[in-house]
C-alpha positions in Angstrom: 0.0 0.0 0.0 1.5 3.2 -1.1 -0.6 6.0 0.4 -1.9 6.3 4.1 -4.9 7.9 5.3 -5.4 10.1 8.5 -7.6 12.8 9.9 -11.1 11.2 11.2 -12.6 11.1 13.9 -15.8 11.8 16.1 -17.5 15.1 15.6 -20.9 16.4 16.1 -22.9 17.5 12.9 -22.3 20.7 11.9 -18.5 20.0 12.8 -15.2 20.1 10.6 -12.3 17.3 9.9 -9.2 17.6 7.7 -8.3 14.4 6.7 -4.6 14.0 5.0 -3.4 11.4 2.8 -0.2 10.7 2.7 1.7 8.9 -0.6 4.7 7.4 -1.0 4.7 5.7 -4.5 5.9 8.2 -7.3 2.3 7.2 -9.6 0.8 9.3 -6.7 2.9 12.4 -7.5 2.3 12.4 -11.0 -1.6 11.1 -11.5 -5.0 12.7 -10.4 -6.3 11.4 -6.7 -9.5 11.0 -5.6 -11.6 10.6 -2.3 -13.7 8.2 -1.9 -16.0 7.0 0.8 -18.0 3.8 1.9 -20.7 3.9 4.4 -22.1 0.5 6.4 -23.6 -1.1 3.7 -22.8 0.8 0.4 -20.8 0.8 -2.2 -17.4 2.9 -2.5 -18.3 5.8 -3.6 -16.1 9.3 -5.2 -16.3 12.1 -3.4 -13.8 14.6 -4.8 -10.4 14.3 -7.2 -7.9 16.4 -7.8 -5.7 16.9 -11.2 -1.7 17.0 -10.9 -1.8 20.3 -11.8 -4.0 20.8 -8.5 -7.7 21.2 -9.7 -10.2 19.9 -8.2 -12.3 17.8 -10.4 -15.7 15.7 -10.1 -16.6 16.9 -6.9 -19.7 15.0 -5.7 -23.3 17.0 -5.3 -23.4 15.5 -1.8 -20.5 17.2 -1.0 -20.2 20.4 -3.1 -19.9 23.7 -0.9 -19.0 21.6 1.9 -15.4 19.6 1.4 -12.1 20.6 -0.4 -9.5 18.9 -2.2 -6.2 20.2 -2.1 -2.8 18.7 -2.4 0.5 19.7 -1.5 2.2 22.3 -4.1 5.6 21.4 -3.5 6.0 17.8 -4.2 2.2 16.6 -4.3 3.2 13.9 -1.8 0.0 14.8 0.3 -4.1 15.0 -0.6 -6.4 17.2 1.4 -10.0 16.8 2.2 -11.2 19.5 4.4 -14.8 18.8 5.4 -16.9 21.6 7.1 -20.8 21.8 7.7 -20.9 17.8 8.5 -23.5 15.6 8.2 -24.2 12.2 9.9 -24.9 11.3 6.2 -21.5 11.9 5.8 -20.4 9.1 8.1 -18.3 6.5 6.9 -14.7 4.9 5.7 -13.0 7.7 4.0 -10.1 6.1 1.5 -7.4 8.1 -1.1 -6.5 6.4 -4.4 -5.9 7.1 -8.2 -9.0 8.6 -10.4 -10.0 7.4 -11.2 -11.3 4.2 -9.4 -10.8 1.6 -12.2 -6.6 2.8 -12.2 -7.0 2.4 -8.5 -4.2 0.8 -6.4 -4.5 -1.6 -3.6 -6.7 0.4 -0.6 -5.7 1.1 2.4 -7.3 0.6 5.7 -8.6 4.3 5.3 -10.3 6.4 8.3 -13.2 6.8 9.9 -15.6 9.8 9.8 -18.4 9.9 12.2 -20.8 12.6 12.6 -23.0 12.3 15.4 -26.5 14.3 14.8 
C-alpha cells in the first residue's frame, strides 16, 4: 500500500475534519487522486479528485460547498480533504486512491468519519 490515510474522527454534525493522505509511490505524484467513501452497507463511492496540476475535479453534489480537495504544491506527496458543515450522512470509511477508481491501487485501511446528529 503506497498512500496512508489520516484525519477522522468523532465530531458532532455541523463539525469540521481535515483528513490527509499521505503517498509514497511516485504514480501518486504524477496522477490525479481521488476521495472516496464507503458507508455500512454501500458501495465505495467518489467524493472529490484532484488533477496534478491541482484542480479539483468531479466533486460529488453531496459534498459540493461543503469539502475541499487540495494537495500539496511542493511535491504533491499529500491530498487534502477538508470537510466543514458535517453531516451524519457523511459518516463512513473515508479512502485516497488514483481517479480514477478503475486505475486504482491496492486500498488502504482508510479512516473513519463519524458525525453524530
Amino acid at each position: 500500500v503506497q498512500q496512508v490515510e489520516s484525519g477522522g474522527g468523532l465530531v458532532q454534525a455541523g463539525g469540521s475534519l481535515r483528513l490527509s493522505c499521505t503517498t509514497s509511490g511516485s504514480i501518486f505524484h504524477t496522477s490525479a487522486i481521488g476521495w472516496y467513501r464507503q458507508a455500512p452497507g454501500k458501495q465505495r463511492e467518489l467524493v472529490a479528485a484532484i488533477t496534478t496540476g491541482g484542480r479539483p475535479t468531479d466533486v460529488a453534489n453531496s459534498v459540493k460547498g461543503r469539502f475541499t480537495i487540495s494537495r500539496h504544491n511542493a511535491d504533491n506527496t499529500v491530498v487534502y480533504l477538508e470537510m466543514n458543515s458535517l453531516k451524519p450522512e457523511d459518516t463512513a470509511v473515508y479512502f485516497c486512491n488514483l481517479h480514477p477508481a478503475r486505475f486504482a491501487l491496492a486500498w488502504g485501511q482508510g479512516t473513519q468519519v463519524t458525525v453524530s446528529s
